[in-house]
N, C-alpha and C positions, 0 to 999 in steps of 0.2 A: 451771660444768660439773661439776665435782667435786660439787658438792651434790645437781644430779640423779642422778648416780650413782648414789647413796648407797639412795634406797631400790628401783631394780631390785636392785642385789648384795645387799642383803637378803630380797626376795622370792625369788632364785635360791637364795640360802642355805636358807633355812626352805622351800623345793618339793623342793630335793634331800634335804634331813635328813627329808621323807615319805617318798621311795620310798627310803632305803639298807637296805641289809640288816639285818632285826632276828633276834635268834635268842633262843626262850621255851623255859623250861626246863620239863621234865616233873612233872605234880604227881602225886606216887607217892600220895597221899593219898584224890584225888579220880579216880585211875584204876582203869578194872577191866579185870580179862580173865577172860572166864568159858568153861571148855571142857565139849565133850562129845563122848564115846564111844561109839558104837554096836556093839549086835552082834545078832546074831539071835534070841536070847531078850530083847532090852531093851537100854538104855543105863543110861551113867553119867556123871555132871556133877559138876564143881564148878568151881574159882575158884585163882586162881594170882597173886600181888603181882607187880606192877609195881617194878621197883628202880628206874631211870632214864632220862633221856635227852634230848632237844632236839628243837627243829622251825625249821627256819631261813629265812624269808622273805625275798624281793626285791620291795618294794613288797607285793603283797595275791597274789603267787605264791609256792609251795613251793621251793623248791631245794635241799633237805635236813634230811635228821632219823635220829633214831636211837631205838629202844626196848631196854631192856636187863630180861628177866624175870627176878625171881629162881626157878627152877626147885625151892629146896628149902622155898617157901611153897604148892607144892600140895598144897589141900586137896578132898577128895570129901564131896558135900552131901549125896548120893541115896541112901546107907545110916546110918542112924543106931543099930545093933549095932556096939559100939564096936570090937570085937575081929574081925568082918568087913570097917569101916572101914577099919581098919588094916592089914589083908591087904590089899586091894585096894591102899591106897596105896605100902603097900612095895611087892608088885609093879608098880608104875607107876612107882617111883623105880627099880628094878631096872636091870639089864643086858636083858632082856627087852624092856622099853621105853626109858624117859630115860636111864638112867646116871647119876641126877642126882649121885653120887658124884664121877665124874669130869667132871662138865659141870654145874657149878652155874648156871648162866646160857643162857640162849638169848636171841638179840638178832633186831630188825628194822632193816635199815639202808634207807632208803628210797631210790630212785634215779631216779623218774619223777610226776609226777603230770599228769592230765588230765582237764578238765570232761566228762562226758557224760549228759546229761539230767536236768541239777539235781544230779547227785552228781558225785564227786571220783572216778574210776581211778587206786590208785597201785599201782605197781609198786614193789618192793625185795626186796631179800637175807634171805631168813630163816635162822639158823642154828640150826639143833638139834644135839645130840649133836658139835656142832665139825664138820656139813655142809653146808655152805650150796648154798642153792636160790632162784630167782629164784620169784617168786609176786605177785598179782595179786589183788586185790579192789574192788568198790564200795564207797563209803565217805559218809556224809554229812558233810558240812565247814561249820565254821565259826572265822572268823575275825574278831576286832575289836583294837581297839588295846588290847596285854597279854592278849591273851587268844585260842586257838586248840583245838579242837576235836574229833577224829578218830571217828566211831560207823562200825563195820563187823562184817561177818563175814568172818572169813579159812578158806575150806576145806581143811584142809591133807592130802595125802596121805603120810599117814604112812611109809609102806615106801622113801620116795626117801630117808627119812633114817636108814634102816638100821633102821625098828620094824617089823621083819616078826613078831614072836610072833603065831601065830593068823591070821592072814593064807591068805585062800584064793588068793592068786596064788602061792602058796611053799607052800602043806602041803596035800594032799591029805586028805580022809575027817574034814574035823573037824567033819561036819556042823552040832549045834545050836552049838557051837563056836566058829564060825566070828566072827572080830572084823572088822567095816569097815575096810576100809584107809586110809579119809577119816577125819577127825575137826575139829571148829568152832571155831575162836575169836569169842567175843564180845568185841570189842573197843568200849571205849570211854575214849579214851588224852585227858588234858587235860593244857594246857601253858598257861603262866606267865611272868610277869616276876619 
């Protein structure tokens, strides 16, 4: 009796150790996040390092994760006059915009995820500036054993997080001026064993 036992408690052993929870570490290396800025004379882009985070699965579903940017690796592509460069990025670490002074970090802590026509909806907490805001994007997803995925664009409306400089819902008459209140993330976050 005992002998047959033996190999169902092994098949239930090795079905459960499929679906328990695995959690893949973020690969800062192979991640990117690329932003842009618009305003009414043009935009402006560049790219911002990823410092860390996790993605934590139940079986082949999401159930949490975390991204953590480092805020003071933003760089600007789209001007290459080194010393207008460098204007633009100070003012973008500023008090004006980031603070990245006081807020070296902005994180995403994820709190929802949902199939909807071959991509992924996840929902979670973004913080900037130490505000945190719940937000929402499509995402493509992929998932295999040691190995998981994330490509999206995050639209973020800037002024919930207190970046109103330039801002036509806040300043009147700034005509050519005037800076979009939205700005892009391009995300494309990969995660590890």
């Amino acid at each position: 009796m005992i002998k047959s036992l033996v190999p169902i408690l092994i098949l239930l052993v090795s079905s459960f150790s499929l679906f328990a929870n695995t959690n893949l570490e973020l690969s800062s290396d192979k991640s990117t996040v690329k932003w842009e800025g618009k305003k009414v004379l043009g935009n402006h882009y560049g790219k911002i390092n990823v410092k860390s985070g996790n993605i934590e699965f139940d079986g082949d579903k999401i159930i949490g994760g975390m991204v953590v940017v480092d805020m003071n690796t933003l760089i600007v592509e789209d001007i290459e006059d080194e010393a207008m460069n460098s204007k633009l990025k100070g003012h973008l670490m500023s008090d004006d915009f980031f603070s990245i002074e006081k807020n070296g970090t902005s994180t995403f802590k994820l709190k929802s995820s949902k199939e909807n026509k071959g991509k992924l909806d996840i929902t979670g907490d973004l913080t900037i500036k130490g505000i945190t805001k719940e937000v929402s994007f499509p995402a493509e997803f992929t998932h295999k054993e040691g190995y998981a995925s994330i490509k999206g664009k995050l639209v973020v409306d800037r002024t919930k997080f207190d970046i109103k400089y330039g801002s036509g819902s806040f300043f009147d008459n700034l005509g050519d001026k005037t800076i979009d209140n939205d700005f892009t993330l391009d995300l494309d976050i990969k995660f590890m064993k």
